[in-house]
C-alpha positions as a Markdown table, in Angstrom:
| # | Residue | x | y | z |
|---|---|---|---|---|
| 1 | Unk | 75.3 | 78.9 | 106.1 |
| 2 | Unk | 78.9 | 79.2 | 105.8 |
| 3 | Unk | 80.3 | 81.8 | 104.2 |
| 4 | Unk | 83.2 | 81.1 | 101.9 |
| 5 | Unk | 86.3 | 82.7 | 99.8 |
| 6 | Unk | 87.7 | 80.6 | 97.5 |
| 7 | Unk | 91.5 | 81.8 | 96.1 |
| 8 | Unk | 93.4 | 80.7 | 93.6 |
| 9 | Unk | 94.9 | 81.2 | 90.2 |
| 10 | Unk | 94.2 | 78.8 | 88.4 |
| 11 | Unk | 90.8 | 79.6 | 87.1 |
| 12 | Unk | 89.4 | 75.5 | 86.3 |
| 13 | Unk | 90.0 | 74.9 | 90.2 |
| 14 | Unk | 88.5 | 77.8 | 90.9 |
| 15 | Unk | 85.6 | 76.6 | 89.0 |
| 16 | Unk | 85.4 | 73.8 | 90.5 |
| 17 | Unk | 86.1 | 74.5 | 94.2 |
| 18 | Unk | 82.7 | 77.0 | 93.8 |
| 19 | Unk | 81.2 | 74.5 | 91.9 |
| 20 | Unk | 81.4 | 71.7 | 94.7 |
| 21 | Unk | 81.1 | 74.0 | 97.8 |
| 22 | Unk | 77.8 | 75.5 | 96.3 |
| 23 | Unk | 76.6 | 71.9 | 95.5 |
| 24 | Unk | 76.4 | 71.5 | 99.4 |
| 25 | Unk | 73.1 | 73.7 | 101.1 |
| 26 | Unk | 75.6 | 74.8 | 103.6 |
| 27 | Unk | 77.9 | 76.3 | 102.0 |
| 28 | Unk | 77.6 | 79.5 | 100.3 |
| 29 | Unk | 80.9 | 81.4 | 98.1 |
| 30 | Unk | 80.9 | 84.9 | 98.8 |
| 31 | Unk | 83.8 | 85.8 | 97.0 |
| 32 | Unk | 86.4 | 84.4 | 94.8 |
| 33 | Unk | 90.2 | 85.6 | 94.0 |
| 34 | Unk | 93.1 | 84.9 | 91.7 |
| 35 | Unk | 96.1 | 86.1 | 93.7 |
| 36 | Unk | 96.8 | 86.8 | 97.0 |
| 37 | Unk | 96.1 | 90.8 | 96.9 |
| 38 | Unk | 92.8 | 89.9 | 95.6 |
| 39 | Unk | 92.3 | 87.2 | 98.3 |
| 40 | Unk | 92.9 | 90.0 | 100.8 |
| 41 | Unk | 90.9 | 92.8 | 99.3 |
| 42 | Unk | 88.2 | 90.5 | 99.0 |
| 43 | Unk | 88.4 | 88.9 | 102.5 |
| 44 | Unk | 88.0 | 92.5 | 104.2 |
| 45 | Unk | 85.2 | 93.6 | 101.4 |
| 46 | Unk | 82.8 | 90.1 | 102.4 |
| 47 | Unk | 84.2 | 88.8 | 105.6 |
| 48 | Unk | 83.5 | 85.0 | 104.7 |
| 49 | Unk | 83.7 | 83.0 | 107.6 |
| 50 | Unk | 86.6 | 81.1 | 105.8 |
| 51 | Unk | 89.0 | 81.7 | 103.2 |
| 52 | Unk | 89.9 | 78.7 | 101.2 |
| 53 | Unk | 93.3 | 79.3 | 99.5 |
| 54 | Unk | 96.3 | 78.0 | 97.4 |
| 55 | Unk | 99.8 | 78.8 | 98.4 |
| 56 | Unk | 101.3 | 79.1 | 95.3 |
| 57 | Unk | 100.3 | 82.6 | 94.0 |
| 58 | Unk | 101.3 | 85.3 | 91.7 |
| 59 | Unk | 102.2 | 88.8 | 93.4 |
| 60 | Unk | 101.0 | 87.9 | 96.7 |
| 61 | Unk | 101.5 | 84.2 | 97.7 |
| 62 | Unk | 99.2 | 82.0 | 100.2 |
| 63 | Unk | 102.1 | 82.4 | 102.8 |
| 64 | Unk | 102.1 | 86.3 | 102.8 |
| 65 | Unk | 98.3 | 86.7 | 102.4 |
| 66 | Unk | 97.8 | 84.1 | 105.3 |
| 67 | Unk | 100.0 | 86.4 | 107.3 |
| 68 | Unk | 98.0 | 89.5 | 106.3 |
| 69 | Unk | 94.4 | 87.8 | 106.4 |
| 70 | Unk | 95.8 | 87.4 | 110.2 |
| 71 | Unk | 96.0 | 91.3 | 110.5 |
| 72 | Unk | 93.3 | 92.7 | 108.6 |
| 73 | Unk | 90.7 | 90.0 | 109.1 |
| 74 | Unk | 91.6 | 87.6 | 112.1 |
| 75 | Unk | 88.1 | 86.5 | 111.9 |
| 76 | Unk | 88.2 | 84.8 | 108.9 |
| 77 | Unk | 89.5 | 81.0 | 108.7 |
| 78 | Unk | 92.0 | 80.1 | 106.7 |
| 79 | Unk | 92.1 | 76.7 | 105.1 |
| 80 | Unk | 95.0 | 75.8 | 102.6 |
| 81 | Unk | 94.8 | 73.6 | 99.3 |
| 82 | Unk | 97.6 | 73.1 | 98.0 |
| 83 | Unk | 99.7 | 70.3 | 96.0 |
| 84 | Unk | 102.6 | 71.1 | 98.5 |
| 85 | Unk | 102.7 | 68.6 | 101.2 |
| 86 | Unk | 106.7 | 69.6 | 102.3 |
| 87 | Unk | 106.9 | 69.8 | 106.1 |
| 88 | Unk | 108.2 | 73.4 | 105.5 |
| 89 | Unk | 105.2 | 74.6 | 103.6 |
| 90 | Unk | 102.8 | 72.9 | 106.1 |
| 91 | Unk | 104.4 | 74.2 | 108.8 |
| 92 | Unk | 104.7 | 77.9 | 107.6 |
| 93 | Unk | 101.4 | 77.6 | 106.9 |
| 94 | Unk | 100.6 | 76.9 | 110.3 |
| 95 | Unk | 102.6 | 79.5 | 111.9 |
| 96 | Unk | 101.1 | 82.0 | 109.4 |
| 97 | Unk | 97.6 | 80.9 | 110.8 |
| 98 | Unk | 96.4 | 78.7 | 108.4 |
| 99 | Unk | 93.8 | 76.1 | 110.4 |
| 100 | Unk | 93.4 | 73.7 | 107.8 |
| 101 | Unk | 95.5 | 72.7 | 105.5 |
| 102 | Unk | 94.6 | 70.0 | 102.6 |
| 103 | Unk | 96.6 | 68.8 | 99.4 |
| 104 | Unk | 94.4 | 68.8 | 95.7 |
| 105 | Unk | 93.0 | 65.8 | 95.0 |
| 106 | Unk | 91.1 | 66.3 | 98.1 |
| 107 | Unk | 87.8 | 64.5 | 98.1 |
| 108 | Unk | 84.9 | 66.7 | 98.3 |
| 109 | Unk | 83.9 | 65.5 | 101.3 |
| 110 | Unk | 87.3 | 66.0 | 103.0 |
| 111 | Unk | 87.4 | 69.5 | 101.6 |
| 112 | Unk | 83.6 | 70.1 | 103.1 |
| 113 | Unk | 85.1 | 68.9 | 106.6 |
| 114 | Unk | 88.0 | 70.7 | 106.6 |
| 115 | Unk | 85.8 | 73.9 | 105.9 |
| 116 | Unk | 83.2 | 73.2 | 108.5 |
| 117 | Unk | 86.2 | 72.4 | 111.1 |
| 118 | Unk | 87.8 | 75.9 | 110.0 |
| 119 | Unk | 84.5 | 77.9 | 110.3 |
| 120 | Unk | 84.1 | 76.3 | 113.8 |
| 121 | Unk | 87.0 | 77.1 | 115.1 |
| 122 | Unk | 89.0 | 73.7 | 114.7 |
| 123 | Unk | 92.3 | 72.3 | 112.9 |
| 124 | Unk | 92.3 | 69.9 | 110.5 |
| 125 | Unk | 94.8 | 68.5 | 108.9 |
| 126 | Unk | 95.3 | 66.2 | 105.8 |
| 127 | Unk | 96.1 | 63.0 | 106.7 |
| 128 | Unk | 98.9 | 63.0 | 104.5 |
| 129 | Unk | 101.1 | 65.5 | 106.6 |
| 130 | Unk | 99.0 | 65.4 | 110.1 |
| 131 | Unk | 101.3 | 61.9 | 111.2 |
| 132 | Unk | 104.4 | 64.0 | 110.3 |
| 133 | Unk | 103.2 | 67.3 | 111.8 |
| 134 | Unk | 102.6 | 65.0 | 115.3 |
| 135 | Unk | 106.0 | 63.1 | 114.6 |
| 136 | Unk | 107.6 | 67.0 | 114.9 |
| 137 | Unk | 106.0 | 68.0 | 117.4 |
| 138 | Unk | 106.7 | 65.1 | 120.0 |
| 139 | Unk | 110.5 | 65.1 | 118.9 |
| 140 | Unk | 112.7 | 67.5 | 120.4 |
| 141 | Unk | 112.9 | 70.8 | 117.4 |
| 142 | Unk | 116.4 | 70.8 | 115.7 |
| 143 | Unk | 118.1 | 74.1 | 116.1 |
| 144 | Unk | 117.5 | 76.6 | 113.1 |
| 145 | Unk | 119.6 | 77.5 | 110.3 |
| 146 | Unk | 123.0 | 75.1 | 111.1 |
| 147 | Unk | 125.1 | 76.5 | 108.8 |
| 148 | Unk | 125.1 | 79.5 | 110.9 |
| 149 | Unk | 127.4 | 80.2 | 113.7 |
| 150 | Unk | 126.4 | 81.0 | 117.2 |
| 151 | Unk | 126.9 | 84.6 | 116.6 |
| 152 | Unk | 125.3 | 84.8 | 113.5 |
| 153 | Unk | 122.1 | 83.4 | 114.7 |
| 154 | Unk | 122.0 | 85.5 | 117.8 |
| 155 | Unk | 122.0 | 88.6 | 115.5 |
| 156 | Unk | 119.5 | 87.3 | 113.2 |
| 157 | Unk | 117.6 | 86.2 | 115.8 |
| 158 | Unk | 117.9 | 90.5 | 117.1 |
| 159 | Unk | 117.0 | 90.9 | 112.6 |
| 160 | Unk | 114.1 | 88.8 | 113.7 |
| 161 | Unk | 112.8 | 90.9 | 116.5 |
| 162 | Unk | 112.7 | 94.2 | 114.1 |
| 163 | Unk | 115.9 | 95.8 | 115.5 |
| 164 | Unk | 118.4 | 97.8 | 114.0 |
| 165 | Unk | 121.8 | 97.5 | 113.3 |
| 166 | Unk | 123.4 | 99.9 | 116.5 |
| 167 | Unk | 120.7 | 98.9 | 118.8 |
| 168 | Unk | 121.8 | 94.8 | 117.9 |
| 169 | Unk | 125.6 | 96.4 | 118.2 |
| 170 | Unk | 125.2 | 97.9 | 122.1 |
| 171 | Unk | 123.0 | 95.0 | 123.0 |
| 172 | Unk | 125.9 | 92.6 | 122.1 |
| 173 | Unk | 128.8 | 94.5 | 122.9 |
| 174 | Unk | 129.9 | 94.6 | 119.5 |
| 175 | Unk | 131.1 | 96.8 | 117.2 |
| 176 | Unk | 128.3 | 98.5 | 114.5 |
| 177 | Unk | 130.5 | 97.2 | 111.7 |
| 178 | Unk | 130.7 | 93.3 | 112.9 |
| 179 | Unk | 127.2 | 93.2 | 113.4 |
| 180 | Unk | 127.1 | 94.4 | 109.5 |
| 181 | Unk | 129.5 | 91.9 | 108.8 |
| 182 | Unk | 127.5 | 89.5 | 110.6 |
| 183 | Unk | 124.4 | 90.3 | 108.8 |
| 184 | Unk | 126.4 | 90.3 | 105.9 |
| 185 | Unk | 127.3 | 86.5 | 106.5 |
| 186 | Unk | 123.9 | 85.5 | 107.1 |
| 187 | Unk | 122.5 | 86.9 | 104.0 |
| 188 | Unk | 124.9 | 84.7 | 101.9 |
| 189 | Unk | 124.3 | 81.6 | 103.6 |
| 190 | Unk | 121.1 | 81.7 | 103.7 |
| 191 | Unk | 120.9 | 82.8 | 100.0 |
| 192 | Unk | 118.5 | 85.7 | 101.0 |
| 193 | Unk | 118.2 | 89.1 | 99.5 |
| 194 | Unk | 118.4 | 91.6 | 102.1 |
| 195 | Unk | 117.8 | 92.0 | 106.1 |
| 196 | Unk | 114.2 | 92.2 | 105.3 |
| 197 | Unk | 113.6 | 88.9 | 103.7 |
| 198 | Unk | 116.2 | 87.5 | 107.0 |
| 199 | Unk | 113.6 | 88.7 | 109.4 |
| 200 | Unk | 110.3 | 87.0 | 107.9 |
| 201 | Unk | 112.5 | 83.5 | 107.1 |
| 202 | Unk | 114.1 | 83.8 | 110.9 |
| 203 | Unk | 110.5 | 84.5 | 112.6 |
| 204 | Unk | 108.8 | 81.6 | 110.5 |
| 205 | Unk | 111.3 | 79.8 | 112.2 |
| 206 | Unk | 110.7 | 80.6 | 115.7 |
| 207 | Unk | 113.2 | 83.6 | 116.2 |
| 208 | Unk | 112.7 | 87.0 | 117.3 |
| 209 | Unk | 110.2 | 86.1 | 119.8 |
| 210 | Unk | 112.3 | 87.2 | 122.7 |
């Protein structure tokens, strides 16, 4: 039997997504969750064997909670449905930890596979983004964030890694105030809010790593 938390906030697919899993003798719904907080709170409370979630939700979205599901309950698969089939969503999806990731519409039998694949320790992929997820992966990756300068990303790529502001400033040889300025810069182009928002953008894109 595989256990199975089904999140999302719109309560009619909710409905349904228990209604079709619990059709099939193997699958049994443990838990279900309208927002991302409950999704989590659930997840640790019933440790289903996969969590089968939407990415756009209130307070918490399917990004975040992927990313906390990862911390608090790495056993738990996470599968995404979504309508979102952008190469950015898939792919921070996929960095989050997502293993399976399907668009709505789904047909009960892909969603059934995907699930099975999750709980068994596979990927799967719709096969509306899998050829583009391949196509990325076999070409050479673009370098992040263009509008940036070469300074600029080498700070936010320090941002990235969690450090601060004089630590970035005597690892560069710079001054605390350019760094600031620096940060400053990024924010804007980037359109974010504060360094904290910078650091979870420039890890989902592969910085901070170092």
């Amino acid at each position: 039997m595989i256990r199975v938390l089904v999140a999302d906030d719109h309560p009619v697919v909710r409905q349904g997504l228990v209604a079709l899993l619990e059709s099939l003798e193997e699958f049994s719904v443990v838990a279900v969750a309208s927002n991302g907080h409950e999704a989590i709170r659930e997840a640790v409370l019933h440790r289903p064997d996969v969590a089968l979630l939407d990415l756009q939700m209130p307070g918490l979205d399917g990004f975040a909670a992927i990313r906390e599901l990862a911390r608090v309950a790495p056993g738990v698969g996470v599968c995404v449905l979504t309508m979102h089939e952008d190469d950015d969503s898939v792919f921070t999806a996929v960095r989050a930890g997502a293993r399976g990731y399907l668009l709505k519409g789904a047909e009960q039998e892909d969603i059934a596979r995907a699930v099975r694949a999750v709980a068994r320790g596979e990927a799967l992929l719709a096969p509306e983004v899998a050829g583009r997820v391949l196509g990325r992966l076999a070409d050479p990756p673009a370098a992040p964030f263009p509008q940036l300068t070469p300074r600029e990303l080498e700070i936010l790529d320090h941002v990235a890694a969690g450090r601060p502001t004089a630590d970035i400033a005597r690892a560069l040889g710079l001054s605390v105030k350019t760094v600031g300025n620096n940060v400053s810069n990024v924010l804007a182009k980037l359109g974010l809010a504060d360094r904290a928002q910078a650091a979870v953008v420039a890890r989902d894109a592969g910085l901070g790593r170092r």
